[in-house]
N, C-alpha and C positions, 0 to 999 in steps of 0.2 A: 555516479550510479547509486543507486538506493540499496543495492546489498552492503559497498562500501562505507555508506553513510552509517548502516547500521553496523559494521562492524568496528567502524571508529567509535560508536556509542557506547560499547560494553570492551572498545581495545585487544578484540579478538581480531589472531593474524593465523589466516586461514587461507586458503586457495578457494576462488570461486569456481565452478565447473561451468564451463564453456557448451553448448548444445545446439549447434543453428539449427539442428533440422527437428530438434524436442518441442514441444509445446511451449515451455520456458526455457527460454536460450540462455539464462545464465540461474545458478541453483547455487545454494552455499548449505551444504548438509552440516547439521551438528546435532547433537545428542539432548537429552530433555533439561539439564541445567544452564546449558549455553541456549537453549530455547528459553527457557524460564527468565532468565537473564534479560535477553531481548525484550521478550511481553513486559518485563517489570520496566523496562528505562522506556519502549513507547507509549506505555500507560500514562507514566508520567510524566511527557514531553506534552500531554493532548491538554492545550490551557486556551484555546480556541472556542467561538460558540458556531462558526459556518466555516467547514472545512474546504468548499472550494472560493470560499473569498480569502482564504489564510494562504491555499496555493499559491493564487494570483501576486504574492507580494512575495512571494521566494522563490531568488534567481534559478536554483537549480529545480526549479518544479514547476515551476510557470507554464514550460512546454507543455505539459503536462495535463493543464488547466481543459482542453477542449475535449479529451479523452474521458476525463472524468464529469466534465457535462455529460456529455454521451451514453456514458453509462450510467447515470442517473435519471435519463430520458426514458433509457429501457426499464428501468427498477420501477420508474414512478408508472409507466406504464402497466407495469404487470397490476404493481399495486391497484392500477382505475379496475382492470382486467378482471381481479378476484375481489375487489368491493361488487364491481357489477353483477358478477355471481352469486354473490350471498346476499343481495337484493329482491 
């Protein structure tokens, strides 16, 4: 799970909050230095130039891979969306 992974990254042992019927089923609340923390070690984790070709080769994210097509389909789309507007 991805909140896990991050908290293996910065070795914070915290309880994740569980929510199936929230918008996001699982949450890990912390405070602005344990946030700070996080941003500083995924900042420096991104050594990549195409982040869904970097998915596709890691076991725990692969799933992952067609989702984030997806949602790049929409993004690019909006982007065609508001170039054709300010045309």
């Amino acid at each position: 799970m991805d909140l896990e992974n991050l908290m293996e990254a910065i070795g914070l042992i915290k309880s994740i909050s569980v929510s199936p019927d929230a918008d996001y089923r699982f949450r890990l609340v912390v405070g602005a230095g344990v946030f700070k923390r996080l941003m500083e070690v995924l900042t420096k984790s991104v050594d990549y130039e195409n982040f869904k070709s970097t998915i596709a080769t890691i076991d725990g994210q692969r799933s992952k891979l067609k989702a984030y097509h997806e949602v790049w389909e929409i993004m690019h789309q909006l982007e065609k969306g508001d170039e054709e507007k300010s045309a």
